[in-house]
N, C-alpha and C positions, 0 to 999 in steps of 0.2 A: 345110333351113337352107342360104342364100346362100353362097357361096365367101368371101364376106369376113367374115360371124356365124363361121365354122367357125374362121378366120385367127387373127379375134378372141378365139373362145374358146378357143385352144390358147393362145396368148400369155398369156392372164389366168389359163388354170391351170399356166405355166411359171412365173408371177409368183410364184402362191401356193406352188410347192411349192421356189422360190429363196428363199425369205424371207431363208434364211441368210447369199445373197450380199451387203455390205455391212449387213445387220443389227445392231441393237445389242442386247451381250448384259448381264441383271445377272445378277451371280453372288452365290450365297445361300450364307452358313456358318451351318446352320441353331442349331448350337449357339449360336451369338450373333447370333442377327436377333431372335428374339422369342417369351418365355418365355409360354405359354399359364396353364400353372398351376402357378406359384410355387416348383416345385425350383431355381431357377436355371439350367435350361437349356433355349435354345430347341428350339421345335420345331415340326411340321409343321403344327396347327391355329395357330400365331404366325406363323407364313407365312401361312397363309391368312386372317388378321385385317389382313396389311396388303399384300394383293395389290391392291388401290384404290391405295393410294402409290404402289406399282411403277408400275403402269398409267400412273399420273400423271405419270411421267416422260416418258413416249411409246417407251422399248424395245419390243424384238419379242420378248423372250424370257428367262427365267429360268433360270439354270444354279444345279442345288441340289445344295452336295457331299455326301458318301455320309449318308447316312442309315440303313442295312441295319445287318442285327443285327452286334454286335460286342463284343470286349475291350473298346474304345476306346484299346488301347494305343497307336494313331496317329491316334487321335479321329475313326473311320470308315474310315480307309484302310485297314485290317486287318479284312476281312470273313469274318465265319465264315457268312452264309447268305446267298446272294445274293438271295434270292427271297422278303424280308423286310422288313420295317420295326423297326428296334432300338425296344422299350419305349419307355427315353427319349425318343423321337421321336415315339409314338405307336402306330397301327395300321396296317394295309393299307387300312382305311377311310376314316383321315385322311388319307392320300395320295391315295387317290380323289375325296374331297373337294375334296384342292387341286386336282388335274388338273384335274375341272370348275369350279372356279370361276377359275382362271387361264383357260382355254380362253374363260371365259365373258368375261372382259374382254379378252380379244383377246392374249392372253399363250403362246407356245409354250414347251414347258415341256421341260427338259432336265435330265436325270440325270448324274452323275459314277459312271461304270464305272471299278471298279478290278482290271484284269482280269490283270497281269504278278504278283500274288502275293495269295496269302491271307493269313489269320492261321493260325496255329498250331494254335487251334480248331475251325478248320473240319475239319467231316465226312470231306471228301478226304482232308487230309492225315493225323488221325489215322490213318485206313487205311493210308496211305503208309508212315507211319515205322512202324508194327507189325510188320514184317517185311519181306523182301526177293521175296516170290514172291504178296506179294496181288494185285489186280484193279488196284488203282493204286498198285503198288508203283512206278512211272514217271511217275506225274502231278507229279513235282518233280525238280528237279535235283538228284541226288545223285552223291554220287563217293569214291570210294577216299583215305585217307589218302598220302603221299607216302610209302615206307619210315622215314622217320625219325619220321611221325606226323604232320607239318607240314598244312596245310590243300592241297589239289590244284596249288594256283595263289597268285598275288597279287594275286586280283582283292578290292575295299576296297569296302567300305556305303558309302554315301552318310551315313550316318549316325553313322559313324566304325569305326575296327577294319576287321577282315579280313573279307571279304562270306560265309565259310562258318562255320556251325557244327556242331560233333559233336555226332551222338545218339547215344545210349548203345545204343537199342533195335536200330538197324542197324548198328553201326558205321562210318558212317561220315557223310560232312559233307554237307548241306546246303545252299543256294544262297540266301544274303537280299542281296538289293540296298539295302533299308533297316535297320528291326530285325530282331533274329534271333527277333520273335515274327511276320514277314512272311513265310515263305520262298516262292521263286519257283517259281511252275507252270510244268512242262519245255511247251514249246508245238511240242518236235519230236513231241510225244508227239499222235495225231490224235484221240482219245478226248478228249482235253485241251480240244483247240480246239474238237472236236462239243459240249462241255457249256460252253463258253465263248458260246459262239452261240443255243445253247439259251435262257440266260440272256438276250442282246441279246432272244431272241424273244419270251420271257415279257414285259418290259417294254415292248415295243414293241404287242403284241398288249391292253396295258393302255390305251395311248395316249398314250404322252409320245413328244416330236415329236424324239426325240432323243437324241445321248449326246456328254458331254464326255470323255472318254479317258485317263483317267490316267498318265502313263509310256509311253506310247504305242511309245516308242522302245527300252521294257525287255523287251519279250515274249519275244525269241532270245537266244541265247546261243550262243557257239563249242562247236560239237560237241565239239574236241579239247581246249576248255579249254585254250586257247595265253594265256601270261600276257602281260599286255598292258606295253607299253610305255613308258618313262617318259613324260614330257613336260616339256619345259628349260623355265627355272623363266619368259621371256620369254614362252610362252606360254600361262599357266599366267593363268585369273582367274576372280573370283567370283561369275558370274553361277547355276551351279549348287548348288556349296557355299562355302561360307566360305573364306578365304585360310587361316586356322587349321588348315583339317582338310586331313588327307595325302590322301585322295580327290584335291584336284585335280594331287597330281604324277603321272598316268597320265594314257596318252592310252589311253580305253577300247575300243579296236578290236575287245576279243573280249568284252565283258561286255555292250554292247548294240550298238543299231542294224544288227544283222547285217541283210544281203541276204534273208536268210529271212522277212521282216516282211512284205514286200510282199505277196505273194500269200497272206498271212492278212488282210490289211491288204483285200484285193481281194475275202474271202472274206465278211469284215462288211459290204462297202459290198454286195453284192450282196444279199444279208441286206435290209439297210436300204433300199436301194429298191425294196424289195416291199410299201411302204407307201408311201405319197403323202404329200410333205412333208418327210421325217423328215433328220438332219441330223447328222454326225458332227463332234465337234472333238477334236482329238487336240492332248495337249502334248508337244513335244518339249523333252528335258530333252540337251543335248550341249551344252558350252562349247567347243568347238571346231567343228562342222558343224550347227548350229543351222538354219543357212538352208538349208543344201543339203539335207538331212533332208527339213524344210517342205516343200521344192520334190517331192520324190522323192512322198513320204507325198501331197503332193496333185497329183499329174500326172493331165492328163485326167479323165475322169470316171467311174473305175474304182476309185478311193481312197478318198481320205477328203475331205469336201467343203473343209473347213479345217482348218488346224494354228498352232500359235502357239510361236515358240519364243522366247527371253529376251533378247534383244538390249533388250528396250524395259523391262523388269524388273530390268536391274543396277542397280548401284553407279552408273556411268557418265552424267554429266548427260545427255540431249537437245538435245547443240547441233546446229547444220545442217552441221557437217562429219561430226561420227557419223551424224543422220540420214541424207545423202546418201550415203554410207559402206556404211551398212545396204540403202539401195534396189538402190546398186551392186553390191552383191555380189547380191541377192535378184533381180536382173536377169539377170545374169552364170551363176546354180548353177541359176536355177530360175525364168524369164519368165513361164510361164505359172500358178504357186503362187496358192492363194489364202491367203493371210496373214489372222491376227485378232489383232489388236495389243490388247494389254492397258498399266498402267502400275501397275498395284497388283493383287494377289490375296492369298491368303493364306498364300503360302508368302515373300511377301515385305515388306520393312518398306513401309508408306506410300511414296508417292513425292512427298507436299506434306515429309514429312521427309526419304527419303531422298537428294533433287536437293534440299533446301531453298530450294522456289519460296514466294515471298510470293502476295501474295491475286492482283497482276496475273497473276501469271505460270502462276498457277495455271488460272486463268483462257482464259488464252490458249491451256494443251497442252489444255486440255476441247475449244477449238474443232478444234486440229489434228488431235489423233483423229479425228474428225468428217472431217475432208479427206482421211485419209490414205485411198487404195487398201488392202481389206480391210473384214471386217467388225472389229466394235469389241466390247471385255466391260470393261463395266465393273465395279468392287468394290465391293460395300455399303458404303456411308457413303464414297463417293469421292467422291459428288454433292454433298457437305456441308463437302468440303474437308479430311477428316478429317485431323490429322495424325499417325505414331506414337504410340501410346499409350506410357509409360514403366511396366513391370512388376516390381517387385523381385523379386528371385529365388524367394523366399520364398514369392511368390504362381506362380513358374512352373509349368507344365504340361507343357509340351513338351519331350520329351526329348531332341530334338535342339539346344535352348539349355543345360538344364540339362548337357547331355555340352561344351559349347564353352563356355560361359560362364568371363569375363565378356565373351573379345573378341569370342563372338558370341551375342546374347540369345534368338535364335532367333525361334520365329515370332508368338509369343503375343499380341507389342504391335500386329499387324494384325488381328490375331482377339478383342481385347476388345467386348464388347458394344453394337450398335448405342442411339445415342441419338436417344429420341424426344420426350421430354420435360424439356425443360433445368431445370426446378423440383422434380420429382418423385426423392425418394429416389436409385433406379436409373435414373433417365434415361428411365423407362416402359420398360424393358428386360423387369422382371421383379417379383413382390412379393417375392421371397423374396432370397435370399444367393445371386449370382452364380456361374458358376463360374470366374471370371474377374473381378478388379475392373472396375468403368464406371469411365473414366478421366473425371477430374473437367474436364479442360482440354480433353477432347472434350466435356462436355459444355454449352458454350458452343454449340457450334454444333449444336444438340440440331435435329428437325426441325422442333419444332412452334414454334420460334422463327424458323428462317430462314423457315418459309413464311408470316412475317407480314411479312416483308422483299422486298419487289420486287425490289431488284437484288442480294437475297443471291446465295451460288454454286449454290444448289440450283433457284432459279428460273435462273439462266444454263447450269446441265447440260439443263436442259426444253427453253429454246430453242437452244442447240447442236443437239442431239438430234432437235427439229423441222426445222431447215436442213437439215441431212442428210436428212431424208426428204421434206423439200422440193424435191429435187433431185438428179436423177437419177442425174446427172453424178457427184455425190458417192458415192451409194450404191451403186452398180454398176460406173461408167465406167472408163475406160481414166487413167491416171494414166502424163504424158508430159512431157518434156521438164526434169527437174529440174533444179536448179541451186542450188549452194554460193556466197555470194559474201560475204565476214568473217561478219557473225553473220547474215545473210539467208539463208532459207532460201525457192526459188519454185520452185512447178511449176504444170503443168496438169491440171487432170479435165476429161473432155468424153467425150459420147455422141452419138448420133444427134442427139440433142435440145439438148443446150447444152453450150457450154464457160465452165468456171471457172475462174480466174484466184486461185492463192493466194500469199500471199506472207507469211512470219513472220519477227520478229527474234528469233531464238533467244538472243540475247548482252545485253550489260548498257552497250554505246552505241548511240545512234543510227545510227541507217545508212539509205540511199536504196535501193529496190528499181525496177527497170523493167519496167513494162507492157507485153506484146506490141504492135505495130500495131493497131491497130482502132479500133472504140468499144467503150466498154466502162459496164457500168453497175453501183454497187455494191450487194453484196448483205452480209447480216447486220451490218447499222450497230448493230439492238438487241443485238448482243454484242458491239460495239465496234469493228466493221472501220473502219478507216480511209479515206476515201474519197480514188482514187488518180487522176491521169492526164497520163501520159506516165511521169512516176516520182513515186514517193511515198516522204515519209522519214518512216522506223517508229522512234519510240524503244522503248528496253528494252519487251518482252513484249506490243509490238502488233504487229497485224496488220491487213493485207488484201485482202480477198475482193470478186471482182469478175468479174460474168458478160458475157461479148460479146453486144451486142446485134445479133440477128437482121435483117438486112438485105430 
C-alpha cells in the first residue's frame, strides 16, 4: 500500500470511529416510543418496528434511556440489575435484535448508564445495609447520625427533603441524591468503581457504540461531608430543579462535582477506547458551573468525548444575547469542550412550549442546532413539533411533579406517548391503555400525517439534518467569530474545506445582518435561508446561511 492509500485509510477510519464529533443524536424514552404488544407500554421490539423512521431522518445515532431491570420507581433510573433487560421491556434477545438491526440501517446505538446510584433493590445494596462488617458494607455512602439524631449534613435531593435517610438495620443514614429508593454508590470506594466498569464492559463487549451518562457530575461526594453552602437568592435559578424546591438555595460544592470525578472519569474513557468507535456522553446537571464542568469532563482526549449541560434546556428563551452569553463563557472556562446541545429531553417540558415558539420560529432553532459547534440530540417527537402535553394530576406518574405540584408538573407532559397515527385510537402508540394518556392536541401532528406534508416540520427536521452533514464545516469545523447585535445572532463555521456564514434573528423585529467580505453563495434556501449580500434584513425567526465561494 502507497503512502497516500495508508494517509487515506487512516483518515477514513478516524472518520468512522469520530462519528460522535458533530453527530446527531435521537433519544428513545422507551416507555413511550412504541408499545409492541398491547400493555401500554413501549418497548424494545416497538423500537425496533420503527428503527426505518429513525433512519429516515438521517441521524447517526439512537440514545435509549434505561431499560434494565427495575422498581420503576424513577421509571428506570433506579436499577437493581444492570446486566438485564426489565420484562416490561422485554429480553436480552430483544435488545440484540435492535442492536443488529439498528447497526443494519446505519444507526449507532447508545445506552443510558445510570451509574452514581442504584435502587434500593439491587443485590449490592441489600448486602450493604444488612450490617456494618459485610463485603460491601462501603459500596454506599453511609454515615453516623449528628448526636442530636439529625441527618450528618444539609445536603437536599433533588427531589425534595433532606438527601439522607435512616435505616433501621445499620443505624444510620444513607446518601440519595434523588429518592430515597436511589441511594448513592460511595465511588471512593475502588471495588465500587471495578464493578462499575465491569458493567461499561459487559455492554460494550455486546456492541452498542456507546453510553449516555447519567448524572455524570454525582459519582463523588465530600469525604468530610462539609455542608454546603447557601446560595443568595440572585443567583439562585431553574435550570436543574424547580424555583419551588429548596434544592436550589445551596451552592452544592461538597455533594457533587468534586475533583475526584476526573480520574474515574479518565478510567471509563480508557475502558471505552478499547473498542473502535464507541462514545461517551455524560450530563452535567450544576446550575451554577454547567460549562465549566463540560469543559473540565471533556478536556483533551482523556475524558469523556462529550458532555451537555442545561444552559439550552431552561426556562430562559434563546435570544442571541444568551446565546452569545453561553459561547462566551463556554470559550472563556473551557475552548477546547466538546458540547452536545440538546433543547427538549425528558427531563424537561417541550421547548415548542416551554420558549413558546410558533411554527416559524420553531422552525428556524431546528436549523440553528444544525450550525451550532457540537454534536446535537435530539427528543422523540421534537421532529414533529411536539408541544407540551397538558397531564392532570390525576393521571401523573412522576414523583417528582406529584411532590411539587401544582407550581411544578414535573416531567410527565414530555414523556407522553409518541404519536404515529393521527386517526387511530392511541395515535398507533399502542392497542391497549397507555400508561400515560396520548395527548389528543399532539396528536394532530401525528407522523403518518406530517409525512404526507412536504413542507410539514418533520420533512424540514430531514433536511436541517442533511445540511449538516452536507457540510463539513457544520459538523466538525471550528466555529469563530461571533457576534450579538439587538436580536441578530452571526458567526462562522469553516474547515479546511469551506466556510459558512450564519446569521439568525433571534427576536420578534426585523433587523439587518452583515456579511463578511467576499463572495459568498447561499446554501439551505429549501429551509428557508434567506439569500444575503453585503447585508441582508431578517425579519422575526429567519435566517441566513451562506457559504464563501472558493476562489
Amino acid at each position: 500500500m502507497n503512502v497516500q492509500n495508508t494517509v487515506e485509510l487512516k483518515n477514513a477510519t478516524k472518520a468512522l470511529a469520530d462519528w460522535w464529533r458533530g453527530g446527531v443524536i435521537y433519544q428513545i424514552y422507551p416507555r413511550s416510543f412504541q408499545d409492541s404488544n398491547g400493555d401500554g407500554i413501549g418497548d424494545l421490539k416497538g423500537i425496533t418496528q420503527r428503527l426505518e423512521y429513525i433512519a429516515s431522518l438521517g441521524v447517526d445515532a439512537i440514545w435509549i434511556s434505561p431499560f434494565f431491570k427495575s422498581p420503576m420507581k424513577d421509571f428506570g433510573y433506579d436499577v437493581s440489575d444492570y446486566r438485564d433487560v426489565d420484562p416490561m421491556f422485554g429480553t436480552m434477545e430483544d435488545f440484540k435484535e435492535l442492536l443488529d438491526h439498528a447497526h443494519g440501517h446505519g444507526l449507532k446505538v447508545m445506552i443510558d448508564l445510570v451509574l452514581s446510584h442504584t435502587s434500593d433493590q439491587h443485590p449490592w445494596f441489600k448486602e450493604s445495609r444488612s450490617n456494618r462488617e459485610n463485603s460491601k458494607s462501603d459500596w454506599y455512602v453511609w454515615a453516623d447520625p449528628k448526636p442530636d439524631g439529625t441527618p450528618p449534613n444539609n445536603w437536599l435531593s433533588i427531589f425534595g427533603g433532606s438527601a439522607w435517610q435512616w435505616d433501621s438495620r445499620r443505624l444510620q443514614y444513607y446518601l440519595h441524591n434523588f429518592l430515597t429508593s436511589q441511594p448513592d454508590l460511595n465511588f471512593h470506594c475502588q471495588d465500587v468503581q471495578d464493578a462499575l466498569l465491569d458493567v461499561a464492559r459487559f455492554w460494550l463487549d455486546l456492541g452498542v457504540d456507546g453510553f449516555r451518562l447519567d448524572t455524570i457530575n454525582f459519582y463523588f461526594h465530600d469525604v468530610q461531608l462539609r455542608d454546603n453552602p447557601g446560595l443568595p437568592m440572585d443567583q439562585r435559578n431553574a435550570s436543574i430543579a424547580p424555583m419551588v424546591n429548596p434544592y436550589n438555595h445551596q451552592d452544592h460544592l461538597y455533594s457533587k462535582s468534586r475533583p475526584e470525578n476526573i480520574a474515574f472519569l479518565e478510567r471509563l474513557r480508557a475502558l471505552t477506547d478499547e473498542y473502535d468507535g464507541r462514545a461517551c456522553l455524560g450530563e452535567v446537571g450544576d446550575a451554577q458551573r454547567g460549562l465549566e464542568i463540560m469543559g473540565e469532563y471533556t478536556s483533551g482526549d482523556k475524558r469523556m468525548h462529550m458532555c451537555y449541560a442545561f444552559e439550552f434546556l431552561e426556562k430562559r428563551a434563546l435570544t442571541a444575547t444568551y446565546a452569545k452569553q453561553v459561547f462566551d463563557q463556554l470559550e472563556e472556562k473551557a475552548g477546547d469542550a466538546w458540547p452536545c446541545w440538546a433543547f427538549s429531553n425528558h427531563d424537561v417540558q417541550r421547548h415548542a412550549s416551554r420558549w413558546e415558539l410558533d411554527d416559524a420560529a420553531l422552525r428556524q432553532h431546528a436549523v440553528l442546532m444544525m450550525c451550532l459547534r457540537g454534536s446535537a440530540c435530539l427528543y422523540q417527537g421534537e421532529e414533529l413539533g411536539l408541544p407540551e402535553a397538558d397531564v392532570p394530576f390525576e393521571h401523573l406518574q412522576d414523583p417528582y411533579g406529584i411532590e411539587f405540584w401544582p407550581e411544578f408538573k414535573g416531567r410527565d407532559g414530555c414523556r407522553t406517548p409518541m404519536v404515529w397515527a393521527a386517526q387511530d385510537e392511541q395515535s398507533g402508540f399502542t392497542s391497549g391503555t397507555p400508561w400515560l394518556p396520548v395527548s389528543q392536541t399532539q396528536a394532530d401532528q401525528a407522523v403518518d400525517r406530517l409525512e404526507q406534508e412536504a413542507s410539514s416540520m418533520l420533512h424540514h427536521y430531514r433536511r436541517a439534518i442533511a445540511l449538516r452533514h452536507a457540510h463539513s464545516a457544520l459538523m466538525s469545523g471550528q466555529q469563530n467569530d461571533m457576534k450579538q447585535s439587538g436580536p441578530i445572532l452571526t458567526f462562522m463555521r469553516e474547515d479546511s474545506a469551506e466556510q459558512v456564514f450564519c446569521a439568525f434573528n433571534l427576536g420578534s423585529e426585523s433587523a439587518e445582518a452583515t456579511l463578511p467580505d467576499g463572495e459568498w453563495q447561499v446554501i439551505g434556501e429549501e429551509l428557508g435561508s434567506v439569500v444575503g449580500a453585503g447585508t441582508v434584513t431578517l425579519g422575526a425567526a429567519q435566517f441566513c446561511l451562506m457559504q464563501r465561494v472558493q476562489g
